[in-house]
C-alpha positions in Angstrom: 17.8 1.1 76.0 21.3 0.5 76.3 21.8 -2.6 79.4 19.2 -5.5 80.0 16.1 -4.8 78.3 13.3 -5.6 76.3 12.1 -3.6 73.9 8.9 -4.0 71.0 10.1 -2.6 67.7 8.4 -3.0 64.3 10.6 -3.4 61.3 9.8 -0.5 58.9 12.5 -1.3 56.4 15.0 -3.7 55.3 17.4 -2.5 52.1 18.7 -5.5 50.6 21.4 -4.1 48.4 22.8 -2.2 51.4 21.9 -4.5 53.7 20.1 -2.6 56.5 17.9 -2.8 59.1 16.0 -0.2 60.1 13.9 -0.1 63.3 11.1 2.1 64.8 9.2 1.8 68.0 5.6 0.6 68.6 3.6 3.9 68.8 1.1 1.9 70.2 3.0 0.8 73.8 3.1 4.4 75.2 5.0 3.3 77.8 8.2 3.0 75.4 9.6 6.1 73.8 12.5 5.6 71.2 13.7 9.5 69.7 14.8 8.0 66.4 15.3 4.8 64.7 18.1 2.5 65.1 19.8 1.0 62.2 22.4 -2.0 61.9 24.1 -3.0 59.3 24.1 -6.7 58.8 27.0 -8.3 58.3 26.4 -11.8 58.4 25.1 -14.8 59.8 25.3 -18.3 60.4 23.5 -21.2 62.1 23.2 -21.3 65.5 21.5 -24.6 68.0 17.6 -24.9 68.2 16.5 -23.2 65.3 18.2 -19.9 65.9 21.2 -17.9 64.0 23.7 -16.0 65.2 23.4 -12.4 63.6 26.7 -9.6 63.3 25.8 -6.3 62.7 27.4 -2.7 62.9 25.5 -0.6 65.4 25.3 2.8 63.9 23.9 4.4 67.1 25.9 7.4 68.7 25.4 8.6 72.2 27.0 9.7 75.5 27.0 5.6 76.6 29.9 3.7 75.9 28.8 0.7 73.6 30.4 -1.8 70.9 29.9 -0.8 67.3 30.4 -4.5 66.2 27.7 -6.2 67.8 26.9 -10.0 68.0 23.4 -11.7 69.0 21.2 -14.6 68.6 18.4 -14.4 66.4 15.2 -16.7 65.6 12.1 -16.1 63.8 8.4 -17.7 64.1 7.3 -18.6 61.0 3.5 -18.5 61.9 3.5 -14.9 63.3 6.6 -13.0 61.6 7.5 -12.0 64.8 11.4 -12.2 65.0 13.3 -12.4 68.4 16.7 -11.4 68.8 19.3 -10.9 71.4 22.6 -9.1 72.0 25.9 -10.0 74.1 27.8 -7.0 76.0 30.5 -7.1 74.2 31.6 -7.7 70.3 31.8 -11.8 71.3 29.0 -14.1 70.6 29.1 -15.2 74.2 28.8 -12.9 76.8 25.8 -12.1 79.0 24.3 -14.3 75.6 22.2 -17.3 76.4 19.5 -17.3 74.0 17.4 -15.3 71.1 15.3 -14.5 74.6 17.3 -13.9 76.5 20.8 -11.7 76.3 22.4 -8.2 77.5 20.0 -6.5 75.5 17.1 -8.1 74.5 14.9 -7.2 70.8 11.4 -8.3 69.7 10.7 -7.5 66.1 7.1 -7.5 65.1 6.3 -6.8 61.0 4.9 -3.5 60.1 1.2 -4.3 60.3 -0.2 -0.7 58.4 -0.9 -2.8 54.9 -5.0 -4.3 55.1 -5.6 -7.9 55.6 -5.2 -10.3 52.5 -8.0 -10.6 49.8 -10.9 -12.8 51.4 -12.9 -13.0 48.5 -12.3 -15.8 45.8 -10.1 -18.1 48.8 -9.4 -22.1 48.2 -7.7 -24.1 50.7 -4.3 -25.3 49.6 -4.2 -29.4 48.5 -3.9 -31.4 51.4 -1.0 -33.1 51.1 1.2 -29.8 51.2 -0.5 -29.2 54.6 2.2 -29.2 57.3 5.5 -27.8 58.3 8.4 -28.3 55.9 12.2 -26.8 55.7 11.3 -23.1 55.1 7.8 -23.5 54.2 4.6 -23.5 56.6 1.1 -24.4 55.1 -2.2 -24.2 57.2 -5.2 -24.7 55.4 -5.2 -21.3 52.7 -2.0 -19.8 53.9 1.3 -20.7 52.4 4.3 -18.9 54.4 8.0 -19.3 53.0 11.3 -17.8 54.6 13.6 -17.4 51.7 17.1 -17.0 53.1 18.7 -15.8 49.8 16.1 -12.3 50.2 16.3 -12.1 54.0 12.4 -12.3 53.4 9.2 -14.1 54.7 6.2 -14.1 52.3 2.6 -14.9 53.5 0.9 -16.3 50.3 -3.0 -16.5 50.0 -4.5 -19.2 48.2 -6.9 -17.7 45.6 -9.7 -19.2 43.9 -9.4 -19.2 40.0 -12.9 -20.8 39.1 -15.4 -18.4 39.8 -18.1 -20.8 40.2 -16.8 -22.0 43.8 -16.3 -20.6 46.6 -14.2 -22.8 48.4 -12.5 -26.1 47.7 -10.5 -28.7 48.3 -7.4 -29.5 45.7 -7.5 -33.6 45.2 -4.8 -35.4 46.2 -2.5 -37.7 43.7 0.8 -39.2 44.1 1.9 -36.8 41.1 0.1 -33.3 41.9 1.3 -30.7 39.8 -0.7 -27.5 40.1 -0.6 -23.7 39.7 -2.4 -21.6 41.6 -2.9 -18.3 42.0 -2.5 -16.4 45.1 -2.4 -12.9 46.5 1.1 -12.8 48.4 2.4 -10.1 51.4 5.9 -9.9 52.5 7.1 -9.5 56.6 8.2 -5.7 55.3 4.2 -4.6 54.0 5.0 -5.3 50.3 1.8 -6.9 48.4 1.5 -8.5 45.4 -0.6 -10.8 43.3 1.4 -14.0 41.7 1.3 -17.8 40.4 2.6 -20.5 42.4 3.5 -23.8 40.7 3.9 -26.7 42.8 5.0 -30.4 42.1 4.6 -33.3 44.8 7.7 -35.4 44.4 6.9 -37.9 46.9 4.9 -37.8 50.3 7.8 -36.1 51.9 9.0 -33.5 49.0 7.9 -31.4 46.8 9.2 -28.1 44.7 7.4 -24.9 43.8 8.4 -21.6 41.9 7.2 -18.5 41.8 6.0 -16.6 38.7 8.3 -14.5 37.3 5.4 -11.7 36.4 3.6 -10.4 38.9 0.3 -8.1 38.9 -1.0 -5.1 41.2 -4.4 -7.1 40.9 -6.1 -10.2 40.7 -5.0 -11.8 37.2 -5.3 -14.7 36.1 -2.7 -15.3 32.7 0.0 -15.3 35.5 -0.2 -18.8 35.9 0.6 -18.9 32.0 3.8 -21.8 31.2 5.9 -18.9 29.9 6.2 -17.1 33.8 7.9 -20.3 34.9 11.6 -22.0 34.3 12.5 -25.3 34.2 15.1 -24.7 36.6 14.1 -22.9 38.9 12.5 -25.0 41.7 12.7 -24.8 45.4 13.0 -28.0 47.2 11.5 -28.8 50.3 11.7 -31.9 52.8 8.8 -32.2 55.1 9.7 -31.9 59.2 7.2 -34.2 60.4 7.3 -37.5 57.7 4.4 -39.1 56.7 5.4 -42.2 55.2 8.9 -44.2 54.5 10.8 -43.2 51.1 13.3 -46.1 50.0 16.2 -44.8 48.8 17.0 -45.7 44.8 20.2 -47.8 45.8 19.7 -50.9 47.2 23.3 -52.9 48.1 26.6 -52.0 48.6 28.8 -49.5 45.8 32.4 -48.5 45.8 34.0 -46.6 44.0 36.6 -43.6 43.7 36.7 -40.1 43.9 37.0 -39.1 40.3 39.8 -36.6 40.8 42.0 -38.3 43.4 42.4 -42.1 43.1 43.3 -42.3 45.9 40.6 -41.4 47.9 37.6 -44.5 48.2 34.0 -44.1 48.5 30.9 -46.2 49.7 27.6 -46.0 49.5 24.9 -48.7 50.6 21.9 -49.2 52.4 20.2 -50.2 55.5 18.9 -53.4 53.8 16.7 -53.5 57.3 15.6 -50.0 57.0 15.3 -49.3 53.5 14.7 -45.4 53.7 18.0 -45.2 55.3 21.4 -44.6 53.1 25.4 -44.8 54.2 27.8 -43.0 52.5 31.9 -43.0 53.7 35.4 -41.3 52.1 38.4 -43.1 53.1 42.2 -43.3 51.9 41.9 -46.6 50.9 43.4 -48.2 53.7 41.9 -47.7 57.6 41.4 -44.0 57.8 37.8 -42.8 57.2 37.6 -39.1 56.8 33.8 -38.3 56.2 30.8 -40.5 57.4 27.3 -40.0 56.3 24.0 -40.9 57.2 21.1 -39.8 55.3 16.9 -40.8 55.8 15.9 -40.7 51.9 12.5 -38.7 51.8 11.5 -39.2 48.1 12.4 -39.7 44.7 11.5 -39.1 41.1 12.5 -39.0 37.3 13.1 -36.7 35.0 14.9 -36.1 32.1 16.7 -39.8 32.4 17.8 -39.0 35.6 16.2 -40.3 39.0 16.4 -37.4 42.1 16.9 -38.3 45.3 15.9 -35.8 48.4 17.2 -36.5 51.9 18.1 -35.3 55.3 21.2 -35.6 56.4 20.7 -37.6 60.2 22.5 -36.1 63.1 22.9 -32.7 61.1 19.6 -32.3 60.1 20.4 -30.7 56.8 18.3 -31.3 52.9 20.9 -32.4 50.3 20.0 -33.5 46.8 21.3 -36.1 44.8 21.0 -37.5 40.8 21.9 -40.8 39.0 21.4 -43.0 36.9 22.8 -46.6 35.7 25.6 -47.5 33.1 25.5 -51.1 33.2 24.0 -53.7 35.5 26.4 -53.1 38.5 27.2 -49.2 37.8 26.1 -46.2 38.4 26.7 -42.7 38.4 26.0 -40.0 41.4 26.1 -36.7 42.2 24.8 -33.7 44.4 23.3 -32.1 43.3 22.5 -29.3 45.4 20.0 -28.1 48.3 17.2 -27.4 46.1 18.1 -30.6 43.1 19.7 -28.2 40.7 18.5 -29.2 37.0 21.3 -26.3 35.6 24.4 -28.3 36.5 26.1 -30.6 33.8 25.6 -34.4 34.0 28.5 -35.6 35.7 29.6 -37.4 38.9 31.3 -40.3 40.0 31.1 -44.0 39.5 30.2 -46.7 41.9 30.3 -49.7 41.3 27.6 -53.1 42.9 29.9 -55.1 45.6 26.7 -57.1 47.2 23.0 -56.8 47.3 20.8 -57.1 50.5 20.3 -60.9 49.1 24.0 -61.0 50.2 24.1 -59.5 53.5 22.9 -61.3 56.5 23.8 -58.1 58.1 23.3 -54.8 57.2 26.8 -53.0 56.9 28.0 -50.7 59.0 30.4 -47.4 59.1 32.7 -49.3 61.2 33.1 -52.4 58.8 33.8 -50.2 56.0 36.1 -51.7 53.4 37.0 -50.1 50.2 39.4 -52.9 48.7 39.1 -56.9 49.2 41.6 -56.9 51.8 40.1 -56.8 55.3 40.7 -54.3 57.5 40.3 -53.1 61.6 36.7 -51.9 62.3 38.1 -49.7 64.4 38.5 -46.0 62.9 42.6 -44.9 63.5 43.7 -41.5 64.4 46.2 -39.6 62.8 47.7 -36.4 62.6 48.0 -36.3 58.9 46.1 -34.3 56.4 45.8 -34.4 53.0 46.8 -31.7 51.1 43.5 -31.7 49.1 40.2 -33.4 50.3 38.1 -32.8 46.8 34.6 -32.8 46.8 32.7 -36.1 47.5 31.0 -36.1 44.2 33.4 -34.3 41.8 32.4 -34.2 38.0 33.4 -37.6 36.5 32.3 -37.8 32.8 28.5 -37.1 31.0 25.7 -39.4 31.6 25.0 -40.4 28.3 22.0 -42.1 26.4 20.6 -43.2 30.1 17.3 -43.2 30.8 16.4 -46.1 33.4 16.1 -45.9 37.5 19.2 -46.9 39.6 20.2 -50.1 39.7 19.5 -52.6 42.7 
């Protein structure tokens, strides 16, 4: 095995607590013959280009060849089959004889345990078709609803089940506001099966949330989609890949402001008064030096609670980020993030901007470059320096409480 190869291997088991991976070979190639399994122990991972991670694990295989215990590879998995690829350098680097999840010193393809039957055909529905589509960590396609949760290490295949007896098969309508439970028989990557409720909540033709039910059933039960399975905070947040519409953003102008635990950090926000889905955001020292510059494409919005959430993806990057507000006075606001999945548990609190111009006041939309926290003008040209602060706080430290608000942001 050990050199450039390609092997087939199913993954039997994955122990989340101890963080294994435990492989077997495909009985049904006979032309591969593996004597026992082969387990590493993750130790980590982090992104990697083109959809792929990089993956560190102990190699706890012993033998008469000579091989690194600390390994290091390139992983990526397809969301429509489950099938995970994932490749190996020589040595304990993440570089050599490493090119790709395909290709690498030695070279694993990971398909899931297939021994559990096929998913209950009886009683289907075809999910609503605005969640149709590929989104952050969620694929649906027609009754099939498969998410990779990166907190579990897990993929689940979830199977749209039909709770009205008296159909068939339907067709969920579409609103601008769909908010739905359904029920559906779910299977994880590793053969576990389960029946469940999933709620979902269509925040905007770009986003929406879902939980899952906290009870779950070895068969087909309805009461799980009952109000008392679900929290309020417990949503998972979603951005679709492939837009279908423009979002505005929920600030419309130019804001300033600063950081609420160092005064003497500035901050900006504005938008593209052109391109109104589009949002600026800069951290500067006051003066010239700029030390973070943000683009984001806003890719909906709602209210809740007093609050409006914004959803976006973060251009160039290609990250989700979440972020909530709501007005003080005519010409302030409050902001913060508020998380990668719009996290209702966190206190109301974030930092002030205040309204410099609207896009009545721009002939041009502002730019980066032009970026000017205080009246005085300054070079559109970003300097260079070799100092660093000795603390660059968070962006959107807690401020004080929203209080008593209840209205959208402020244009």
């Amino acid at each position: 095995m050990y050199g450039k190869s390609l092997l087939v291997l199913v993954l039997t088991h994955f122990d989340r607590n101890k963080r294994l991976i435990v492989l077997t070979s495909d009985h049904s190639n006979r032309r591969l013959l593996l004597l026992s399994d082969i387990v590493f122990e993750c130790l980590g991972t982090w992104s990697a280009p083109n959809n792929q991670k990089y993956l560190a694990v102990f190699d706890t295989r012993q033998g008469e060849d000579p091989r690194p215990q600390y390994r290091c590879g390139l992983l990526r998995e397809d969301s429509a089959s489950g099938t995970v690829y994932v490749a190996f350098s020589s040595d304990s680097t993440c570089v050599t004889d490493l090119n790709s999840s395909q290709s690498g010193f030695e070279t694993l393809v990971l398909n899931p345990q297939s021994n559990s039957p096929t998913l209950i055909a009886e009683r289907t529905c075809r999910f609503p078709n605005w969640l149709q589509g590929h989104w952050e960590l969620v694929n649906v396609n027609g009754s099939f609803f498969t998410f990779t949760d990166t907190t579990l290490f897990k993929s689940f295949t979830f199977q749209c089940l039909n709770f009205d007896d008296s159909e068939r098969r339907y067709d969920f309508p579409m609103s601008i506001d769909e908010e739905r439970k359904i029920l559906v028989h779910g299977r994880s990557h590793c053969g576990e099966e389960t029946y469940l409720c999933i709620w979902l909540k269509r925040r905007g033709p770009n986003v929406f949330e879902f939980q899952r039910s906290s009870q779950t059933s070895s068969h087909y039960n309805s009461s799980l989609c009952v109000s008392t399975n679900f929290q309020q905070n417990a949503w998972v947040t979603q951005g679709r890949k492939d837009y279908l519409e423009e979002s505005p953003c929920p600030v419309l102008g130019e804001y300033a402001g600063k950081l609420p635990d160092s005064p003497n950090m500035c901050a900006k926000l504005w938008s593209d008064c052109s391109v109104p889905d589009t949002m600026y955001y800069s951290v500067s020292d006051c003066s010239q030096q700029i030390y973070d510059d943000r683009e984001y494409k806003c890719l909906g919005q709602w209210q809740e609670n007093g609050f409006t959430y914004t959803f976006t993806q973060r251009k160039h990057v290609g990250t989700y980020e979440c972020f909530v507000g709501a007005p003080l006075s005519e010409n302030e606001f409050m902001i913060r993030e508020a998380g990668r999945h719009c996290d209702r548990s966190m206190d109301a609190l974030g930092m002030v901007l205040t309204k410099k111009s609207s896009c009545a006041d721009n002939r041009t939309t502002p730019t980066a470059s032009s970026y000017s926290p205080t009246t005085q003008s300054v070079s559109t040209t970003v300097t260079t320096t070799k100092y660093t602060p000795k603390r660059l706080p968070p962006t959107t430290k807690p401020w004080r409480p929203i209080l008593n608000v209840t209205s959208e942001f402020i244009s």
